[in-house]
mmCIF file of the N, C-alpha and C atoms, coordinates in Angstrom:
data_MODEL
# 
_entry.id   MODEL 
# 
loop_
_atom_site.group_PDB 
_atom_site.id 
_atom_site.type_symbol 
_atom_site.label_atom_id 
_atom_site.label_alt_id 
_atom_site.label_comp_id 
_atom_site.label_asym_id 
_atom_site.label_entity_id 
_atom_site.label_seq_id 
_atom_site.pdbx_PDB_ins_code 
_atom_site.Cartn_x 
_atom_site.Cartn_y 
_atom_site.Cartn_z 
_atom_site.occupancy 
_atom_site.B_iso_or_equiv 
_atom_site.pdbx_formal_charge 
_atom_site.auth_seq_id 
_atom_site.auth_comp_id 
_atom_site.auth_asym_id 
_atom_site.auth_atom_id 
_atom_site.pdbx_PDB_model_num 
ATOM 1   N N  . UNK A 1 1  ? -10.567 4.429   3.234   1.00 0.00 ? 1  UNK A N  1 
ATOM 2   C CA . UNK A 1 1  ? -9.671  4.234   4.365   1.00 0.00 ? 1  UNK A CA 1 
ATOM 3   C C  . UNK A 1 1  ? -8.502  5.200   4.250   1.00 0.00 ? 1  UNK A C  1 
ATOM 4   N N  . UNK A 1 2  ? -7.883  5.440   5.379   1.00 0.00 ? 2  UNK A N  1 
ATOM 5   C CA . UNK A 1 2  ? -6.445  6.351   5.374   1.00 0.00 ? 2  UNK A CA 1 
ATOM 6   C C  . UNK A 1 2  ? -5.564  5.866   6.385   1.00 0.00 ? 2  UNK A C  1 
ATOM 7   N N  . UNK A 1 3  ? -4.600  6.079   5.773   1.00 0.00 ? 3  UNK A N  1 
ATOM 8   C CA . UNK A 1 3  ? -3.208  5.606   6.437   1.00 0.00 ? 3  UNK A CA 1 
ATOM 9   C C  . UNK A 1 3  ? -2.789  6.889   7.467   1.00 0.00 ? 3  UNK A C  1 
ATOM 10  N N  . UNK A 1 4  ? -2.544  7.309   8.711   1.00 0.00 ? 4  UNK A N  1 
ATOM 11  C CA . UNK A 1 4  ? -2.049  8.729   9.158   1.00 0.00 ? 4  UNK A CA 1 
ATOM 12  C C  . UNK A 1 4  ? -0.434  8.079   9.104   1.00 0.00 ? 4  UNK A C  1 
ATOM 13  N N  . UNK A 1 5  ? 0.264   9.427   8.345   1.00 0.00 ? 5  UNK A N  1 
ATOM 14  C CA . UNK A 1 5  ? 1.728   9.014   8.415   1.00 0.00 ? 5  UNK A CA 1 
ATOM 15  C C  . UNK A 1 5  ? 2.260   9.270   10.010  1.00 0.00 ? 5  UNK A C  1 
ATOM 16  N N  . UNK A 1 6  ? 3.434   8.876   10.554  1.00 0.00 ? 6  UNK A N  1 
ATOM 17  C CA . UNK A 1 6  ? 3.926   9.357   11.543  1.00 0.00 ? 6  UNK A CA 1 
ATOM 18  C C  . UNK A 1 6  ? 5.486   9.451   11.571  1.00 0.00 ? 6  UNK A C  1 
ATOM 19  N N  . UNK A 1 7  ? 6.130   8.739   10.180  1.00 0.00 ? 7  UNK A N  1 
ATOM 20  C CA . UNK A 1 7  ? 7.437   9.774   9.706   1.00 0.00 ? 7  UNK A CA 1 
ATOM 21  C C  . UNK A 1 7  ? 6.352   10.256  7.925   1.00 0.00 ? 7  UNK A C  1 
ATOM 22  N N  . UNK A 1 8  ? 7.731   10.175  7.616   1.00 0.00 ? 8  UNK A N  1 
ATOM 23  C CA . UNK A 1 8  ? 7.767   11.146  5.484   1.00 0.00 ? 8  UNK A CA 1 
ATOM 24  C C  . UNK A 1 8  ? 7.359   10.126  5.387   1.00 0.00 ? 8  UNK A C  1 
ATOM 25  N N  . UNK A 1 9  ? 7.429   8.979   5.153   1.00 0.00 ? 9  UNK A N  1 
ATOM 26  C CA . UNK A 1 9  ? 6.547   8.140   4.001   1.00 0.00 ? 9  UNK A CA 1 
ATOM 27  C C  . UNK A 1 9  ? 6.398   6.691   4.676   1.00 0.00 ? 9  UNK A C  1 
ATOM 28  N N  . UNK A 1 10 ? 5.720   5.666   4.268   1.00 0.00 ? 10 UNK A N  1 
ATOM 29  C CA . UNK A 1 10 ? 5.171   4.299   4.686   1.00 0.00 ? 10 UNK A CA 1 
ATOM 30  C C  . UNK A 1 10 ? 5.704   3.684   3.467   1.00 0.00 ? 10 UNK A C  1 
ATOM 31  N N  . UNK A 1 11 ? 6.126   2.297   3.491   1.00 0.00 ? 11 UNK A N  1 
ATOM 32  C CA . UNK A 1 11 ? 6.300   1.419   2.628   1.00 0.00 ? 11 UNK A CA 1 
ATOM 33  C C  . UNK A 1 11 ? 5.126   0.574   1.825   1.00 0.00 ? 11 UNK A C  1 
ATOM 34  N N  . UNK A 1 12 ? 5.299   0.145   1.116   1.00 0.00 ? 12 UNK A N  1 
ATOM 35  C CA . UNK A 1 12 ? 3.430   -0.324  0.293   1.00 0.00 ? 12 UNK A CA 1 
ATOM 36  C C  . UNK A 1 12 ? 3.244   -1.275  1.078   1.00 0.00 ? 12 UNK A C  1 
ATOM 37  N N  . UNK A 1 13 ? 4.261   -2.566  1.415   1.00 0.00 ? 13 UNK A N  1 
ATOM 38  C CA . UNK A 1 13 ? 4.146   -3.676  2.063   1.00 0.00 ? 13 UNK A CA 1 
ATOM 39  C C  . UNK A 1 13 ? 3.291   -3.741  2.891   1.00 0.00 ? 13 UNK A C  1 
ATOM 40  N N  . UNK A 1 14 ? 4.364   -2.114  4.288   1.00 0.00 ? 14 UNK A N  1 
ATOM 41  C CA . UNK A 1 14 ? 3.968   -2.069  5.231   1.00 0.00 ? 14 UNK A CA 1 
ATOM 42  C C  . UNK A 1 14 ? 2.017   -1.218  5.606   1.00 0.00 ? 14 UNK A C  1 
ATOM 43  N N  . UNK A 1 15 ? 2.347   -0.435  4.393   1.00 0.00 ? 15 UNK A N  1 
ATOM 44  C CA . UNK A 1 15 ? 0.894   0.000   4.578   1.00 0.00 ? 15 UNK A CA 1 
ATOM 45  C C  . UNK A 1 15 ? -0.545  -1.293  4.399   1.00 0.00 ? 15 UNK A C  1 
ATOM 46  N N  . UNK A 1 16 ? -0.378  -2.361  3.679   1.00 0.00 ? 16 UNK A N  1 
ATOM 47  C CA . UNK A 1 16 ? -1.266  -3.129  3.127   1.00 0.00 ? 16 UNK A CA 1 
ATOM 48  C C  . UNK A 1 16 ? -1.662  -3.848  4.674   1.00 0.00 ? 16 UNK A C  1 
ATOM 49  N N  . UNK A 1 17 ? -0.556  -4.103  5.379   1.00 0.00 ? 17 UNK A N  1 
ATOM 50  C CA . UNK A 1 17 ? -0.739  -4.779  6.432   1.00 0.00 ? 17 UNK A CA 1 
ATOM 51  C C  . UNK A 1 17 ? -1.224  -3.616  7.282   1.00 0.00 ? 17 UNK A C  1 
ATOM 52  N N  . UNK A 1 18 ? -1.149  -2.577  7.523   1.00 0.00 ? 18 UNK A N  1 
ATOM 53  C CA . UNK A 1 18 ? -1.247  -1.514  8.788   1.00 0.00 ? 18 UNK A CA 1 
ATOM 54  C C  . UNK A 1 18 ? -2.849  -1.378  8.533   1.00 0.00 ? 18 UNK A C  1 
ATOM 55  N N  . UNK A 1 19 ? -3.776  -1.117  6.819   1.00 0.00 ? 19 UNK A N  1 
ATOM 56  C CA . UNK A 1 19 ? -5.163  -1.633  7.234   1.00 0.00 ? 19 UNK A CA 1 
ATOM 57  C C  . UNK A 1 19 ? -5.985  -2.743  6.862   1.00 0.00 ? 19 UNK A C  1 
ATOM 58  N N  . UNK A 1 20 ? -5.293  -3.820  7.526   1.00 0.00 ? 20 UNK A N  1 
ATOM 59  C CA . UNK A 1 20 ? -5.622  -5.224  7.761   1.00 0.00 ? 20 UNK A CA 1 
ATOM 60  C C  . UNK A 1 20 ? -5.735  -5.523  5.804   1.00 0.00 ? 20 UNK A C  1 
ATOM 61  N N  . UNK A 1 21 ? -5.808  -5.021  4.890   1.00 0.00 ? 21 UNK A N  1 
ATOM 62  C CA . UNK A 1 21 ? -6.012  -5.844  3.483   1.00 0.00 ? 21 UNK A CA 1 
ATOM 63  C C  . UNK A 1 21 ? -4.940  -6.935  3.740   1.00 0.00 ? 21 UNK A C  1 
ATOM 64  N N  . UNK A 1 22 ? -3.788  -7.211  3.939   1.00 0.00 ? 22 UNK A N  1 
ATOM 65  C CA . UNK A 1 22 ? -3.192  -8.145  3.912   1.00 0.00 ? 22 UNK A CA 1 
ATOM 66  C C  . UNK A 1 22 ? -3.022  -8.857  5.153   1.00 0.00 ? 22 UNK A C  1 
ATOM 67  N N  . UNK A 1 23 ? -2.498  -10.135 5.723   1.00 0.00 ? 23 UNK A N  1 
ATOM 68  C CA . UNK A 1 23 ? -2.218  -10.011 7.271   1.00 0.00 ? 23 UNK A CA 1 
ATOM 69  C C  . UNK A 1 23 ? -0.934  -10.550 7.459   1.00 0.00 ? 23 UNK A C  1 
ATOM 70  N N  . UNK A 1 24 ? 0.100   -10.083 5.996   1.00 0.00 ? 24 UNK A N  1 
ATOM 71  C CA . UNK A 1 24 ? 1.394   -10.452 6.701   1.00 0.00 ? 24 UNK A CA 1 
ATOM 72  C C  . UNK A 1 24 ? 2.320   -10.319 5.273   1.00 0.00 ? 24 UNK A C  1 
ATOM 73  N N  . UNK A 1 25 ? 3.425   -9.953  5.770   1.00 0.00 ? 25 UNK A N  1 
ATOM 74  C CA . UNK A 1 25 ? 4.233   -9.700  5.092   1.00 0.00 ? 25 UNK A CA 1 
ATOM 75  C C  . UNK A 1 25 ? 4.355   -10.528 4.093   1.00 0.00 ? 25 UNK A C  1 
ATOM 76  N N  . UNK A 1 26 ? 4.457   -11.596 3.667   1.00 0.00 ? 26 UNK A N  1 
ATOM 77  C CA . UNK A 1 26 ? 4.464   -12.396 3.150   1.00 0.00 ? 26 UNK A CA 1 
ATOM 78  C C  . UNK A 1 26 ? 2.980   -12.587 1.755   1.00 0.00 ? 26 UNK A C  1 
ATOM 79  N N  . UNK A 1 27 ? 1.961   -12.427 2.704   1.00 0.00 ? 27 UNK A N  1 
ATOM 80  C CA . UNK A 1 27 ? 0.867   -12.258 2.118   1.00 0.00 ? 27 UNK A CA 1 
ATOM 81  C C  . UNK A 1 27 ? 0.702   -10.929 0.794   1.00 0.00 ? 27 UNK A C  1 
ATOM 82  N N  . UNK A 1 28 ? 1.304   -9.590  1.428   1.00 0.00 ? 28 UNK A N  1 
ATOM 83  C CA . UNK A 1 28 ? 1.658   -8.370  0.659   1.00 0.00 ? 28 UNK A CA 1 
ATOM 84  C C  . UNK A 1 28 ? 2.482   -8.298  -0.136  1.00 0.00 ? 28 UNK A C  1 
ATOM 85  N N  . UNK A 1 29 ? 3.936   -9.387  0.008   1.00 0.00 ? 29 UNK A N  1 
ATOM 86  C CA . UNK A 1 29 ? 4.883   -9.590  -0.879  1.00 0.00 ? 29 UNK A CA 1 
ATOM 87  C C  . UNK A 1 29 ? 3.901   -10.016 -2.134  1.00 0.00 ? 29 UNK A C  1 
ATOM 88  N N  . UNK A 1 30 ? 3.605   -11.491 -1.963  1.00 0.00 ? 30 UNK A N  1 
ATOM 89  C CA . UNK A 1 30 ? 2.286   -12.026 -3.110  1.00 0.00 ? 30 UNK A CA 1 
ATOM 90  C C  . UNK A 1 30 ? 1.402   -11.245 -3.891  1.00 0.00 ? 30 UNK A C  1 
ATOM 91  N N  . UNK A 1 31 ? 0.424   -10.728 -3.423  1.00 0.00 ? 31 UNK A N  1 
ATOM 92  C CA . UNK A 1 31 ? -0.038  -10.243 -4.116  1.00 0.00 ? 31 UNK A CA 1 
ATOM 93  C C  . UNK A 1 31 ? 0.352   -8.555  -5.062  1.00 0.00 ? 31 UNK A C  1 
ATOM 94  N N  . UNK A 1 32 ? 1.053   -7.924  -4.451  1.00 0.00 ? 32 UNK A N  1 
ATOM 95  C CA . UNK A 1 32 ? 2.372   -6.927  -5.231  1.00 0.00 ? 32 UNK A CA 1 
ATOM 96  C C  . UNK A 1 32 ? 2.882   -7.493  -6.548  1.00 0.00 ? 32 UNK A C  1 
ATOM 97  N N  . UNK A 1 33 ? 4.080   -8.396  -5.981  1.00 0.00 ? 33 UNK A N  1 
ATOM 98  C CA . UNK A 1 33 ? 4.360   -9.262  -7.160  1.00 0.00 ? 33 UNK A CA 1 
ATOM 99  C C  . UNK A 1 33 ? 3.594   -9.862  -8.092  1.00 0.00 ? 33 UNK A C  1 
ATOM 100 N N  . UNK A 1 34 ? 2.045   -10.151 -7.590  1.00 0.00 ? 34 UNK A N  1 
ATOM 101 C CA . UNK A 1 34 ? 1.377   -10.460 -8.743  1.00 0.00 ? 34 UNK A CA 1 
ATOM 102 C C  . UNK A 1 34 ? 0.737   -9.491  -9.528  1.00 0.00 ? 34 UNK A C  1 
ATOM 103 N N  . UNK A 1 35 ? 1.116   -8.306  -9.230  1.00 0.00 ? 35 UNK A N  1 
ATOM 104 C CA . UNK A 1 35 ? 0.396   -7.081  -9.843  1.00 0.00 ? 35 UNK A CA 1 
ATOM 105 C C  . UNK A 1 35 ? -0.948  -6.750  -9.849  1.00 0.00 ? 35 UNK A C  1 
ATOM 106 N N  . UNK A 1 36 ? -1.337  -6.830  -8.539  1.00 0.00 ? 36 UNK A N  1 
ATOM 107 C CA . UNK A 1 36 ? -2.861  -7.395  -8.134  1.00 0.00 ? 36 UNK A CA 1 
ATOM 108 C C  . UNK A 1 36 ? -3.027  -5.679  -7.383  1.00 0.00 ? 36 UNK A C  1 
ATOM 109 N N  . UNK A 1 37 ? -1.572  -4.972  -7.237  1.00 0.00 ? 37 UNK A N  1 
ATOM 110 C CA . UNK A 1 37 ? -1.943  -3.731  -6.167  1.00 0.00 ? 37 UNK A CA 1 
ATOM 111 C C  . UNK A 1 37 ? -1.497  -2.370  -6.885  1.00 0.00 ? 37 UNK A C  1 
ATOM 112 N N  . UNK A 1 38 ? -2.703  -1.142  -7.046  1.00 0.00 ? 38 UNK A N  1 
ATOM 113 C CA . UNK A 1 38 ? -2.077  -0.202  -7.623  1.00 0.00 ? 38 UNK A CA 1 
ATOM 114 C C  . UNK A 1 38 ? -1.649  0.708   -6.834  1.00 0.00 ? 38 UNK A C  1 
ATOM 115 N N  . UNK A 1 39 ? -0.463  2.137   -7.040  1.00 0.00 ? 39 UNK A N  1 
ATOM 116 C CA . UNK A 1 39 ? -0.409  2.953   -6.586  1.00 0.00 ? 39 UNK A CA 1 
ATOM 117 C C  . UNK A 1 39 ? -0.897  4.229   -7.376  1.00 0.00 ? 39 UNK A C  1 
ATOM 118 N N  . UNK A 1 40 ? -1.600  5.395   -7.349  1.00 0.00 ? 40 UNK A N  1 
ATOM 119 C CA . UNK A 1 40 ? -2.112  6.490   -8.060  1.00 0.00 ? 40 UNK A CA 1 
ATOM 120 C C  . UNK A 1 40 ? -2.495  6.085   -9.350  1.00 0.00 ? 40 UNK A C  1 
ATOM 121 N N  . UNK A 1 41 ? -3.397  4.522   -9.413  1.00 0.00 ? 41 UNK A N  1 
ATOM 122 C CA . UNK A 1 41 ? -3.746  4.395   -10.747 1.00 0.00 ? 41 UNK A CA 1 
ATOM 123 C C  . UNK A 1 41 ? -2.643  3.596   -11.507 1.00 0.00 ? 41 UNK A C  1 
ATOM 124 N N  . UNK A 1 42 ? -1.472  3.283   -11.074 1.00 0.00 ? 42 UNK A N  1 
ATOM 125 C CA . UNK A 1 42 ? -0.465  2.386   -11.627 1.00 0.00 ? 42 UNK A CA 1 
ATOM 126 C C  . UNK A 1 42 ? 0.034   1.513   -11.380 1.00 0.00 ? 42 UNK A C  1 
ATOM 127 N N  . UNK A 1 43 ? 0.453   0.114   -11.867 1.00 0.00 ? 43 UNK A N  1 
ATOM 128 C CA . UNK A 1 43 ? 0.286   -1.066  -11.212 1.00 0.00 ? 43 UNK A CA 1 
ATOM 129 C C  . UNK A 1 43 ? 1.913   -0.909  -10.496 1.00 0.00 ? 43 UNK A C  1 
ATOM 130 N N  . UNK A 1 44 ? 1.927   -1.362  -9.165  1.00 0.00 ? 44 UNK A N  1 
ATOM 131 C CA . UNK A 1 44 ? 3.056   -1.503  -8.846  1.00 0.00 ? 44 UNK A CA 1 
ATOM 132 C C  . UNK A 1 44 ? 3.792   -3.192  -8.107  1.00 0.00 ? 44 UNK A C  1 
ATOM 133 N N  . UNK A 1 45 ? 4.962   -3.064  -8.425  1.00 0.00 ? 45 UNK A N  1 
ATOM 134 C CA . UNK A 1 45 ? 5.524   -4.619  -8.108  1.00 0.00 ? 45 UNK A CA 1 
ATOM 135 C C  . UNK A 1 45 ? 6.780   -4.563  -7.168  1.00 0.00 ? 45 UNK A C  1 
ATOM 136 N N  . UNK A 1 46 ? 6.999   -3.156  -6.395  1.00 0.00 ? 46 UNK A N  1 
ATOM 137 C CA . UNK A 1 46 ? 8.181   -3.165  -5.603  1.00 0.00 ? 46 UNK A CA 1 
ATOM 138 C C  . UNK A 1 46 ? 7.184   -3.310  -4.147  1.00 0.00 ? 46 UNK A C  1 
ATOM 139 N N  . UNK A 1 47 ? 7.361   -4.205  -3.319  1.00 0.00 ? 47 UNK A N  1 
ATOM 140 C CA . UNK A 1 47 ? 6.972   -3.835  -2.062  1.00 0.00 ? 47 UNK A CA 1 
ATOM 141 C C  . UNK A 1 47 ? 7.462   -3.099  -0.981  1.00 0.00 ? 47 UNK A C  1 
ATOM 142 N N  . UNK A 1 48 ? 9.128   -2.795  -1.758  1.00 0.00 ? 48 UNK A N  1 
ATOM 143 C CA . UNK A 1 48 ? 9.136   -1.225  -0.914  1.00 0.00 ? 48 UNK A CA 1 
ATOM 144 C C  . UNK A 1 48 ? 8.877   0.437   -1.161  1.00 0.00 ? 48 UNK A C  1 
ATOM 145 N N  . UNK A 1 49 ? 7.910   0.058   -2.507  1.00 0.00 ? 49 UNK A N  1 
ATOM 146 C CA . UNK A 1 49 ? 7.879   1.203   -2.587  1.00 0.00 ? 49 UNK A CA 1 
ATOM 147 C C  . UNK A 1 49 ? 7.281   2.647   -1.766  1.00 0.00 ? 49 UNK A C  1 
ATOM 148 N N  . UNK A 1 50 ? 7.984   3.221   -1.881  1.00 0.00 ? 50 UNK A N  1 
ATOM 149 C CA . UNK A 1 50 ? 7.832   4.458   -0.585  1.00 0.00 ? 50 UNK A CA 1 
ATOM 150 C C  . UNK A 1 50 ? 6.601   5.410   -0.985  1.00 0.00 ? 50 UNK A C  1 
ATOM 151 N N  . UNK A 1 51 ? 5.749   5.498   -0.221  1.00 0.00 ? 51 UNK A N  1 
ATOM 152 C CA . UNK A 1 51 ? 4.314   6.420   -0.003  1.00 0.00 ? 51 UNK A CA 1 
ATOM 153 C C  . UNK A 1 51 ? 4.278   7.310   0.713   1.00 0.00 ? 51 UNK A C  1 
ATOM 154 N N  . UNK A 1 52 ? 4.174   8.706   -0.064  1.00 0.00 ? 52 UNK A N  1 
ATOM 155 C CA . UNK A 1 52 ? 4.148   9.646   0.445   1.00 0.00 ? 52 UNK A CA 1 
ATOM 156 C C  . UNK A 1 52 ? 2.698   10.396  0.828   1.00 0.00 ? 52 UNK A C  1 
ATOM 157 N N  . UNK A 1 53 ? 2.548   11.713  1.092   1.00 0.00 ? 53 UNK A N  1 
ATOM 158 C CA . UNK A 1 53 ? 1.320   12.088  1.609   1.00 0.00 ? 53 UNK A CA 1 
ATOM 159 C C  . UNK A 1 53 ? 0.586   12.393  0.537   1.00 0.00 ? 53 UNK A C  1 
ATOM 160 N N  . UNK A 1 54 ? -0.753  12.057  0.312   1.00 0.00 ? 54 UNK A N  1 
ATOM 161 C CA . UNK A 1 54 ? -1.411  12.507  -1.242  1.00 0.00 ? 54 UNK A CA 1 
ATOM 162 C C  . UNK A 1 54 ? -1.623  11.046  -1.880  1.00 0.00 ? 54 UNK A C  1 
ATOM 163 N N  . UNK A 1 55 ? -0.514  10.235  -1.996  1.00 0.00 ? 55 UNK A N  1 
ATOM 164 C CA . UNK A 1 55 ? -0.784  8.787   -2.714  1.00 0.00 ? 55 UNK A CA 1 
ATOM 165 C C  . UNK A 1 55 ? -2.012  8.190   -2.299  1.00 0.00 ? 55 UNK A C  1 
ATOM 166 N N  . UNK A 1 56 ? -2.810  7.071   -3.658  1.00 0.00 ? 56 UNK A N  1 
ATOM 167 C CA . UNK A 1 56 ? -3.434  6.601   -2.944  1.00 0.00 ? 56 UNK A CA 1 
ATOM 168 C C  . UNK A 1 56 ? -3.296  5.001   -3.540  1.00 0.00 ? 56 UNK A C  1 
ATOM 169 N N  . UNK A 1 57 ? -3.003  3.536   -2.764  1.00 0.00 ? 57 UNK A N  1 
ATOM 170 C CA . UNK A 1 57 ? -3.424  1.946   -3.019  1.00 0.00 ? 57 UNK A CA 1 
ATOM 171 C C  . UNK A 1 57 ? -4.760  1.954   -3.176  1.00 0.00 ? 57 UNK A C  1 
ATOM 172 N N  . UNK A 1 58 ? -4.846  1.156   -4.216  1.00 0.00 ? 58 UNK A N  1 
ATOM 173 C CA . UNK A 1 58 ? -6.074  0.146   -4.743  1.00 0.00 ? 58 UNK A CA 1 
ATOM 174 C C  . UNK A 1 58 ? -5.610  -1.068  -4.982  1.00 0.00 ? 58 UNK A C  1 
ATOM 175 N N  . UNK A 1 59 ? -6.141  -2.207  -4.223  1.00 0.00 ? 59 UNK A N  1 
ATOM 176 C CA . UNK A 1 59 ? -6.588  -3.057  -3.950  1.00 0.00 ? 59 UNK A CA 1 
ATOM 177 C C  . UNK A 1 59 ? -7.574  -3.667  -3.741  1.00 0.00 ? 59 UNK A C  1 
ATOM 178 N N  . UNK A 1 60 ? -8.237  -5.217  -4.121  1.00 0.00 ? 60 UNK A N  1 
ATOM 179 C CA . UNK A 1 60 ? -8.755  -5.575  -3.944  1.00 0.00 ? 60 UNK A CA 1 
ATOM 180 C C  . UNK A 1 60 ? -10.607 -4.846  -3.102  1.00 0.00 ? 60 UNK A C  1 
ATOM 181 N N  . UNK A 1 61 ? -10.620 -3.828  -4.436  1.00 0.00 ? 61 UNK A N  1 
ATOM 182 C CA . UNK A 1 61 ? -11.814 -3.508  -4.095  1.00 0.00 ? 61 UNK A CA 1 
ATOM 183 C C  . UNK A 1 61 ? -11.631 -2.439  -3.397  1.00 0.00 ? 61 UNK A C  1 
ATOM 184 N N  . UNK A 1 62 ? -10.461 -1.971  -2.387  1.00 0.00 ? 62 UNK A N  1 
ATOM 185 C CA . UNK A 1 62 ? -10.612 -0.598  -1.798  1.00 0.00 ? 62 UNK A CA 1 
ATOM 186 C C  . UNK A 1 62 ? -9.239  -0.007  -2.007  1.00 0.00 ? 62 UNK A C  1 
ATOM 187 N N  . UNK A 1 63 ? -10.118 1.776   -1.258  1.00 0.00 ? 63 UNK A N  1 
ATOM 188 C CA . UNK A 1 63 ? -9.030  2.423   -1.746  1.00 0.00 ? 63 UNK A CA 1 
ATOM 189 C C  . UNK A 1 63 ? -8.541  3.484   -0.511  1.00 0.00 ? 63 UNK A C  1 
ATOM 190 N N  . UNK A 1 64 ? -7.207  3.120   -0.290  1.00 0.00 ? 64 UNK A N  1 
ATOM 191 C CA . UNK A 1 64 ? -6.310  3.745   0.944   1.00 0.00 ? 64 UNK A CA 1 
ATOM 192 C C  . UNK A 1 64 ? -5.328  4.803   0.727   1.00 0.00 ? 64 UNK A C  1 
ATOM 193 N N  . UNK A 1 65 ? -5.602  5.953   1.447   1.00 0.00 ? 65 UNK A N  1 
ATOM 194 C CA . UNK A 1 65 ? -5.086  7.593   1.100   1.00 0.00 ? 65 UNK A CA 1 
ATOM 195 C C  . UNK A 1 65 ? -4.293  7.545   1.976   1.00 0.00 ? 65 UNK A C  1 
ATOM 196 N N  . UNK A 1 66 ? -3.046  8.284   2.018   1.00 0.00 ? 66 UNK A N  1 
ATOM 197 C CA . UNK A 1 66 ? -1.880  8.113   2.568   1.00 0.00 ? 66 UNK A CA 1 
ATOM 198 C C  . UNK A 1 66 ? -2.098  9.602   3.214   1.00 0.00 ? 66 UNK A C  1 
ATOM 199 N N  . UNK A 1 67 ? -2.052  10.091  4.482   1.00 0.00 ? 67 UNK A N  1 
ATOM 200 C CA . UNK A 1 67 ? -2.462  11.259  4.740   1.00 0.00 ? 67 UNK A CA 1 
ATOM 201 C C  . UNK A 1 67 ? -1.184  11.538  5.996   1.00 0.00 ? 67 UNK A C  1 
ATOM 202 N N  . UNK A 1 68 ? -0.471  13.128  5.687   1.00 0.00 ? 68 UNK A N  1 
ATOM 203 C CA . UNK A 1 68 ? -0.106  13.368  7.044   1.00 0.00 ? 68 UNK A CA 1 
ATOM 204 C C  . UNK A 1 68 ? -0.428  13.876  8.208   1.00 0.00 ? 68 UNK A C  1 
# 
């Protein structure tokens, strides 16, 4: 899957929800915090962390490229 940016970067939160893996903010907070979501291979626990072009989430089985 790929994210198309449309500013510099997407938030993790907001990306989890934009391709349906999560269906709500709340839901993306959770599983983040549980260290259930990686970014480039590294576990991450900020749900704002900022995604730039090139990054890629793994989650639950798939994997989402951050593209501009």
């Amino acid at each position: 899957m790929e994210i198309k940016l449309r500013e510099e970067y997407i938030k993790l939160g907001q990306a989890l929800k934009a391709v349906g893996l999560c269906e709500s903010g709340v839901d993306a907070k959770i599983v983040i915090q549980d260290g259930l979501v990686k970014v480039n291979g590294q576990t991450e626990t900020q749900r704002g962390k900022k995604l730039y072009d090139g990054d890629e989430i793994s989650f639950d089985g798939e994997t989402v490229r951050i593209v501009k």
